[in-house]
C-alpha positions in Angstrom: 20.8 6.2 12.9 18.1 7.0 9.9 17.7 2.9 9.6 17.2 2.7 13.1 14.7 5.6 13.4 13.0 4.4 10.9 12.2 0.7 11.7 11.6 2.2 15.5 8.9 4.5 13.8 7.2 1.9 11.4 7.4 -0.9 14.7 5.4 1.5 16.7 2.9 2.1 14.1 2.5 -1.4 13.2 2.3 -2.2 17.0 -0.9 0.9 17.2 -2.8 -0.6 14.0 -3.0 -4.0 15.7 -3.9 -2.4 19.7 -6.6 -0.5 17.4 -7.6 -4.1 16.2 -7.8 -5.3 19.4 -9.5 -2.3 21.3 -12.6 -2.1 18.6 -13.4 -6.1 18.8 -13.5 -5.2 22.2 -16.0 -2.6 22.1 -17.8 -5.1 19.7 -18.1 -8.1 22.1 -14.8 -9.7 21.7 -12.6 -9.6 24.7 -9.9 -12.1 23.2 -7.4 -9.7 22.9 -7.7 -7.7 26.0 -7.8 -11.5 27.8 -4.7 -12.2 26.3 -2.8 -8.8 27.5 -2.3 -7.9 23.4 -3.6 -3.8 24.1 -0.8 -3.1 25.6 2.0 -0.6 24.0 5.1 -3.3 25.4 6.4 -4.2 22.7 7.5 -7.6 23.8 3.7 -8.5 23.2 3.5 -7.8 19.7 7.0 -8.0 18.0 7.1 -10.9 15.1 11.6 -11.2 14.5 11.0 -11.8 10.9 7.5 -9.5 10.0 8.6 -6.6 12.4 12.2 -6.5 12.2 13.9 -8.5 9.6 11.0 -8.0 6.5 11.2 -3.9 7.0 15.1 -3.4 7.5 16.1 -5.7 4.8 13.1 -3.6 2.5 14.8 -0.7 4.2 18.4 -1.2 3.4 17.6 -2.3 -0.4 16.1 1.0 -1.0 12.8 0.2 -1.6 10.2 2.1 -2.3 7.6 -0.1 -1.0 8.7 -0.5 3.3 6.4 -2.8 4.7 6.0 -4.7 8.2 3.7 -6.1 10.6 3.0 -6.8 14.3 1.8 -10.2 15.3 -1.8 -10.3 14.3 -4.3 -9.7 17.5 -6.3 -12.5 18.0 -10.1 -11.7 17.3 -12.5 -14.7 17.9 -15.4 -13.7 15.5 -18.0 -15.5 17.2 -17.9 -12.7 19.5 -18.7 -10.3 18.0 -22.3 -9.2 17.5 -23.0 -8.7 13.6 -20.8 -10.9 12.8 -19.1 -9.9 8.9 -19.9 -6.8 9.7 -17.9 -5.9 12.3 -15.3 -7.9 11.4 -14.7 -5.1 8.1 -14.7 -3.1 11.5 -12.2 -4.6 13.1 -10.3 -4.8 10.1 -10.9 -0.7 9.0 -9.2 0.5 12.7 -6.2 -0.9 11.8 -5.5 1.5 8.6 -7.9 4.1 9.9 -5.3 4.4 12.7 -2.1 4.4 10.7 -4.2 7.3 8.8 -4.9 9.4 11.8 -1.1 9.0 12.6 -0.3 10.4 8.9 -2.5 13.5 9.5 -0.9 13.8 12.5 2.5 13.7 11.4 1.3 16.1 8.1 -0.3 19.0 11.1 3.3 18.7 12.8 5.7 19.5 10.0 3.3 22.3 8.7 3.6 23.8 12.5 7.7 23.0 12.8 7.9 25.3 9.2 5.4 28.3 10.0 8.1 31.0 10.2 7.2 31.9 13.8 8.8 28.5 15.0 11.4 28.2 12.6 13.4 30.9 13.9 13.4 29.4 17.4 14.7 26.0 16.3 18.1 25.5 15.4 18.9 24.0 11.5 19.6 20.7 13.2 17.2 20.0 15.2 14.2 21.2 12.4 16.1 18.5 9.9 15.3 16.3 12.5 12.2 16.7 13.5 10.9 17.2 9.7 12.8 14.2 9.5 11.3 11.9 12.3 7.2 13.2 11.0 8.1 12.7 7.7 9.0 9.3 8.5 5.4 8.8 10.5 3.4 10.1 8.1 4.9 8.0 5.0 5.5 4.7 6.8 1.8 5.3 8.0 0.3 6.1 5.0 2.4 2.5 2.8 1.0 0.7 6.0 -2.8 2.0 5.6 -2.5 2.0 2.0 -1.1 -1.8 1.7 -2.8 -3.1 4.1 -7.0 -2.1 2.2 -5.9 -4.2 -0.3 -8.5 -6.7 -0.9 -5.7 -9.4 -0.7 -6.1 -11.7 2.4 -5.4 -12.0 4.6 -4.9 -8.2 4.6 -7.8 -5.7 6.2 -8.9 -4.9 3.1 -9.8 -8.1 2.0 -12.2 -8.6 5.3 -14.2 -5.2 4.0 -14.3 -6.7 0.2 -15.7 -9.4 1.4 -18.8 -7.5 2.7 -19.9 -7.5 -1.3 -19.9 -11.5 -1.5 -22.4 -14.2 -0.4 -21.7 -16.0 2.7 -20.1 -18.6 0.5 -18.0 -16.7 -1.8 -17.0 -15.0 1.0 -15.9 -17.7 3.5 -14.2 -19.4 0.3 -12.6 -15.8 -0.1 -11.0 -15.4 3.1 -9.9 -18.8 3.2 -7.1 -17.7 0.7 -5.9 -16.1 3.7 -2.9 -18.7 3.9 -1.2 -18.2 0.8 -2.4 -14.1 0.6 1.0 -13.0 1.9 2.6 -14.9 -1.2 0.2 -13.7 -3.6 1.6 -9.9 -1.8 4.8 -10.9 -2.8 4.9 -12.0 -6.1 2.6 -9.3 -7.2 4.8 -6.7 -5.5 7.8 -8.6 -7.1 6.7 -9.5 -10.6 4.4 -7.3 -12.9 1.6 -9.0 -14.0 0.1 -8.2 -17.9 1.9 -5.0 -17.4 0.9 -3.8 -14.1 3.1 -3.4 -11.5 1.8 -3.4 -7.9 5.0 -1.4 -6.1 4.5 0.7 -9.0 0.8 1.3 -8.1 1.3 1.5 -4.2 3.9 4.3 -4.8 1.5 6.2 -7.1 -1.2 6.0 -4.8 1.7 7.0 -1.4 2.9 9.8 -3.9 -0.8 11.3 -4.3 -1.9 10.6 -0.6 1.3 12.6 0.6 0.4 15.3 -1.7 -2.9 15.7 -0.2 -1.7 16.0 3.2 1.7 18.1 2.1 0.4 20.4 -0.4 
């Protein structure tokens, strides 16, 4: 039931950080993703098998401390949009931005579900659930926002990086976009002159809950 719960709860928030995608290039002059019935909350329209269901559980189930997953990517025509670069890093920022509001979210809920006033009106079981289920939100959010700025692409971090670069450096940049998901991997997998990526990621989930769970 946890597994389940939790792969629910990271599906939905991967599902929100690409409608957020899709709903600011809209705003922004693209309407490729609204055209093509992507903000929607079905999931039917944004579940990938192997990035939203088979990646996480089997990251889930091997204990992990690095869960990760995705939606399908929304499509965003940048030609759209008006500034071009710019609001691309945009685009790319709502995604993670969302996944943080959901965190705080989550964060505001267990602090109200253990103020003493509502503790004595919920039984044992049903707090251990529900510290359980916005636990769940805020640190599946948090690995999703805090993953996802890397400046590794095709991840959103890398289309806000490339704000720094010439046109050219920058173009040549994203284009690493098709083999960024290995590069994910084998960093995450393999430390690299003695730095450790999962390692890192965890230090910097550990911290961020720390802020919003004092």
């Amino acid at each position: 039931m946890e597994i389940l719960i939790g792969l629910t709860i990271l599906i939905l928030s991967a599902i929100l950080h690409e409608i957020a995608h899709g709903f600011v290039a809209d705003r922004l002059g693209d309407p490729t993703a609204r055209l093509m019935g992507r903000l929607t909350l079905n999931p039917k329209s944004h579940i990938d098998p192997m990035m939203s269901i088979a990646l996480p559980l089997l990251l889930i189930l091997s204990g992990s401390p690095v869960i990760f997953g995705a939606a399908k990517p929304v499509p965003v025509d940048p030609f759209n949009l008006k500034e071009g670069r710019k609001d691309m890093a945009l685009v790319a920022l709502s995604g993670p931005l969302t996944n943080i509001v959901l965190a705080v979210l989550a964060s505001f809920l267990i602090k109200l579900i253990s103020l003493p006033v509502v503790i004595n009106v919920l039984s044992p079981l049903l707090f251990s659930i529900l510290f359980f289920i916005f636990y769940i939100i805020l640190r599946y959010n948090l690995l999703l926002a805090i993953l996802n700025l890397l400046p590794i692409p095709p991840l959103d971090g890398s289309k806000v990086f490339s704000l720094l670069l010439p046109d050219k450096e920058a173009n040549a940049y994203l284009s690493l976009g098709s083999i960024g998901i290995f590069i994910l991997f084998f960093l995450l997998l393999f430390p690299f002159g003695g730095f450790s990526l999962g390692s890192f990621l965890f230090s910097l989930l550990s911290f961020a809950e720390g802020l919003l769970l004092p």
